[in-house]
Every structure is written in structure tokens, then in C-alpha cells.
C-alpha positions in Angstrom: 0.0 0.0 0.0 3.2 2.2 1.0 4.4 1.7 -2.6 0.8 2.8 -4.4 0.5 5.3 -2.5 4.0 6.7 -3.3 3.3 6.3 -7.1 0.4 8.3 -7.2 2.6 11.4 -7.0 4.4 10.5 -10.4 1.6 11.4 -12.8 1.3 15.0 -11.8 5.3 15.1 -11.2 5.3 14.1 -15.4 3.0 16.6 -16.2 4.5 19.4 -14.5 8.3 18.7 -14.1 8.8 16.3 -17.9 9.9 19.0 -20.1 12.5 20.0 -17.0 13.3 16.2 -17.1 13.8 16.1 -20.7 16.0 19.2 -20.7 18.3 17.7 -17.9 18.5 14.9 -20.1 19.6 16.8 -23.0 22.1 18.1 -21.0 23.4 15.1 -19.6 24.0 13.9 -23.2 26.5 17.1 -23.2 28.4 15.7 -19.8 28.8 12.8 -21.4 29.7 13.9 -24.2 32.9 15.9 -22.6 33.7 13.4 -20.1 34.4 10.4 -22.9 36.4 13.3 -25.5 38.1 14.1 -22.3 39.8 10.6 -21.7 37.5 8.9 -19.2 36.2 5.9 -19.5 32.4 5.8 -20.4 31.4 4.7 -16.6 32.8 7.4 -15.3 30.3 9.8 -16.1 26.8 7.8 -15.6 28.4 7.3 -12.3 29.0 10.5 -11.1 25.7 11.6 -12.0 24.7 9.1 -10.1 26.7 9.6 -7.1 27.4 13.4 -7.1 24.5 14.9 -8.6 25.8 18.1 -9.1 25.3 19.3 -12.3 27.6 22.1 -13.2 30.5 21.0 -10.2 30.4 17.7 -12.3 31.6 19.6 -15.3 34.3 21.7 -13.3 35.2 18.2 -11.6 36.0 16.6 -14.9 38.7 19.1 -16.1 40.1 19.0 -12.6 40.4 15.6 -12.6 41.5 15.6 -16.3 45.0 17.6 -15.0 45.7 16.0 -11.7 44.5 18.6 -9.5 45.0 18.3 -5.3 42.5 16.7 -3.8 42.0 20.2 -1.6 42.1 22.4 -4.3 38.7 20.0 -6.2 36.8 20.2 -2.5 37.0 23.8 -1.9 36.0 24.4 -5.6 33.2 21.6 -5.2 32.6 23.8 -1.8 32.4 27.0 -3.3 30.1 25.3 -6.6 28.0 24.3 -4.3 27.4 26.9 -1.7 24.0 28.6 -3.2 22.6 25.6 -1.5 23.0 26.9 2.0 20.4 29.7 0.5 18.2 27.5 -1.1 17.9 25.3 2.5 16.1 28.8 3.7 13.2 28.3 1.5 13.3 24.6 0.6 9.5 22.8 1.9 11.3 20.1 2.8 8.7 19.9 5.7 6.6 17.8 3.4 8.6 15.1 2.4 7.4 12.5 5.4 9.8 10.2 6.8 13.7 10.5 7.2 14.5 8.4 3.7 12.3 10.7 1.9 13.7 14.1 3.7 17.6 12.7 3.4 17.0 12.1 -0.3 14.9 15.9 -0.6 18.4 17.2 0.8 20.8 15.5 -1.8 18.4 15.6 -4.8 18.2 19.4 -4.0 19.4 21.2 -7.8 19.1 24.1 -8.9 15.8 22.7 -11.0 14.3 21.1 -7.8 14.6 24.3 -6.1 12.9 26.7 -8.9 10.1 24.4 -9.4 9.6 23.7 -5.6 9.0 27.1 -4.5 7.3 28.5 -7.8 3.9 29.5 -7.1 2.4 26.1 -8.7 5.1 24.3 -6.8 3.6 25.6 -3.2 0.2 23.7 -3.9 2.8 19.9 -4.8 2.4 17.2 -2.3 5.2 15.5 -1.0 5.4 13.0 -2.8 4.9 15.0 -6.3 7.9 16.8 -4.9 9.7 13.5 -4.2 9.1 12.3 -7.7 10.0 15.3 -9.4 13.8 15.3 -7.9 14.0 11.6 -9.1 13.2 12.5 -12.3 15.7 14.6 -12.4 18.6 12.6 -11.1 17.4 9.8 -13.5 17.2 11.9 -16.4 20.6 13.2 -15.6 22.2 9.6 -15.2 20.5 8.5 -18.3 21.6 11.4 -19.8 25.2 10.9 -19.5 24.9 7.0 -20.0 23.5 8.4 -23.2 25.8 11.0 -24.1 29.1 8.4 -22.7 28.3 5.5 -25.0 27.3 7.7 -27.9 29.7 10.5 -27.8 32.6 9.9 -29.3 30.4 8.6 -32.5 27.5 10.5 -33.3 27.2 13.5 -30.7 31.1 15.0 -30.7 30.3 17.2 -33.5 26.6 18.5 -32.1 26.5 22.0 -31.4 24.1 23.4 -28.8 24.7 21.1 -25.9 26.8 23.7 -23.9 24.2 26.0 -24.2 21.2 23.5 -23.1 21.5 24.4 -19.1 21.0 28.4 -19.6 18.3 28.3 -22.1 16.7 25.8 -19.7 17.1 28.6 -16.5 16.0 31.3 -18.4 12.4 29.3 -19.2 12.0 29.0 -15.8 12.7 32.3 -14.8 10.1 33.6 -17.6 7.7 30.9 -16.3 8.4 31.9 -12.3 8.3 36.2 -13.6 5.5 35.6 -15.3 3.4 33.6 -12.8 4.3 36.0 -9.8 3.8 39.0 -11.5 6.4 40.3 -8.7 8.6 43.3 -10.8 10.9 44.4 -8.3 12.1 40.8 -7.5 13.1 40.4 -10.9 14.9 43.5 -11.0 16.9 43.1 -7.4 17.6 39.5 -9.4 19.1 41.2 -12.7 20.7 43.5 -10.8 22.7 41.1 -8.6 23.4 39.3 -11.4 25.2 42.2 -13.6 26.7 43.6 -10.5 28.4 40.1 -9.7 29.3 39.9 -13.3 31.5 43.0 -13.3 33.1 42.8 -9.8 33.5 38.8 -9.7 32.8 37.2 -12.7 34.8 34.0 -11.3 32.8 33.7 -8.7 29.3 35.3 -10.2 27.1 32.6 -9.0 27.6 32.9 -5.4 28.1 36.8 -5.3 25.2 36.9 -7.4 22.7 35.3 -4.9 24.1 37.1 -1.8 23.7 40.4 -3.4 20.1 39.4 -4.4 19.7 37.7 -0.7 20.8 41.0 0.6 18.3 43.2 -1.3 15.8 40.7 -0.7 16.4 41.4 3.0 16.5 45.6 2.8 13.1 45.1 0.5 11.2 43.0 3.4 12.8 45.6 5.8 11.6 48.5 4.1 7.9 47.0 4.1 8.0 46.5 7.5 9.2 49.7 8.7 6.6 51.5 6.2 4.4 49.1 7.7 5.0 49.8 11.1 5.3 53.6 10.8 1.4 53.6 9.4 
């Protein structure tokens, strides 16, 4: 009964999450892709989308693994990477994923798409187990992905152009879709804001000076409602 009732959140996670899933796919294919034409062997990359779940660290990873690179230099990259999840924890309704299996996978499945979707305005009305289903879909269309892209690289996808571009044209639906659907202006600016501003100061390190610039002005905006609120 455990398992029906757990698979009844995977026909609304397809309908709402499948193009998402097909994109990640897509850009699997690309992972793949680099990681055979960079000298791996073609298990390596089904199985670090498998294990790491990453998504862009696993692209860094390969080329620093490619040259040899200290073991402490690739964990304080992966650690830098990585740190916009500490924001997206703030946020995250990991409260309705029931039991601790379900909550430790919420935490590791946790990407970039997981997150958008999650706390977009259709995403608040998802039950926990449409959530659940949604992040697998993503880590399996990843891993197929680069099984995809590993054992069919080097022959018939080396020459594809596109697939380097497949992750930003993906973010930039769903920040039309989540502008769009909030109607919230002056979000979207303190976002494009952050984002040039990061671009010109730190452009090695955009992403996460990027998102604590916009967490800042996130934080002065509520403050400023509040003490306009309080002063009426």
C-alpha cells in the first residue's frame, strides 16, 4: 500500500516537471559527451551523475580531474560550486517530504531545478510526494543522460553543437515561467541587478556573489515594508 500510494505522486510530477526532465536529459548527453572526449572511460560519467548529482561541479570536476589537481584544491571548488545551497535550505518545503529516507533524499536531490520548481507559485500547492518524484526524475534523467551521451559520444554527438548551451536556455524558461506567474517586478529587478553587478566585480565567482547580493536586497526590501508598515 506504502508503494501505491507513493506512485500516485508521479503522474502529476510528469505533467508538471517532464519538459524540465527532458532538458536535464539533453544536458546530460553534453556531460557525457565531454567526459568520454576528455579521456575517461564511459562509466565514469553515468556514475557521477549518479553519485554526485551536481550538475555544473560535475563539469568543473572533470577538467580538474583531467589535470591531476590536489585533492584540496577540487573540495574547496566543489565547496564554493555548491554553496548557493545553503540559501536555497532557507526556503526549501522540505517539511513535506514524510519520513527521514524521503527528507535525506529531498536534501541530496536538491538542484538548482528542484529548487525553482519547488518554490514557484504552482510548486507551493505539490504534495510531497509530487515533490519526491519530481527530484528523481531529475537525477534519472541526468544519469541516463550521461549514459546516453558516454556510449554515444565519441560517435554520433562529438560534433553537435548546442549542448553547452542547453543548461542556460533551460534557467532562463524558468525564470520567464516563475516572472510571469508572480507578477512580482521588483524581485526580478533586485535579481538582474545582482546578477550584472556580480558579473562585473567577480565574474569568477558570479554565481555565489550573485545570490548574496540578491539575498541582501531581498532582506533591505522585506525591511523596508515592514518599517513602512510599522510607521502607518
Amino acid at each position: 500500500m506504502k508503494i501505491v500510494r507513493l506512485l500516485e505522486g508521479l503522474p502529476p510530477a510528469a505533467k508538471a516537471a517532464g519538459v524540465v526532465w527532458l532538458g536535464l536529459f539533453a544536458l546530460g548527453l553534453g556531460f557525457g559527451v565531454l567526459t568520454r572526449t576528455t579521456g575517461f572511460d564511459w562509466w565514469v560519467a553515468p556514475v557521477m551523475s549518479a553519485v554526485i548529482f551536481a550538475g555544473s561541479a560535475e563539469f568543473i570536476l572533470v577538467g580538474l580531474f583531467a589535470v591531476a589537481t590536489p585533492l584540496a584544491v577540487i573540495a574547496a571548488t566543489a565547496a564554493l560550486v555548491n554553496s548557493r545551497h545553503l540559501f536555497y535550505g532557507l526556503s526549501f518545503p522540505i517539511h513535506k517530504l514524510r519520513g527521514r529516507g524521503a527528507k535525506t533524499y529531498g536534501v541530496y536531490a536538491l538542484v538548482d531545478e528542484a529548487y525553482v520548481m519547488a518554490t514557484s507559485p504552482e510548486g507551493g500547492a505539490w504534495s510531497g510526494r509530487q515533490l519526491l518524484w519530481t527530484q528523481a526524475g531529475l537525477h534519472v534523467s541526468w544519469v541516463l543522460g550521461a549514459l546516453t551521451g558516454s556510449l554515444a559520444g565519441p560517435t554520433l554527438l562529438s560534433g553537435l553543437s548546442g549542448l553547452d548551451f542547453v543548461l542556460t536556455a533551460l534557467f532562463l524558461i524558468l525564470a520567464v515561467d516563475a516572472v510571469d506567474a508572480s507578477r512580482d517586478a521588483a524581485t526580478a529587478t533586485i535579481a538582474v541587478v545582482a546578477g550584472v553587478i556580480a558579473h562585473l566585480i567577480a565574474p569568477e565567482a558570479m554565481l555565489i556573489v550573485a545570490i548574496s547580493l540578491f539575498t541582501v536586497g531581498i532582506l533591505l526590501r522585506y525591511a523596508a515594508k515592514e518599517g513602512a508598515r510599522s510607521h502607518a
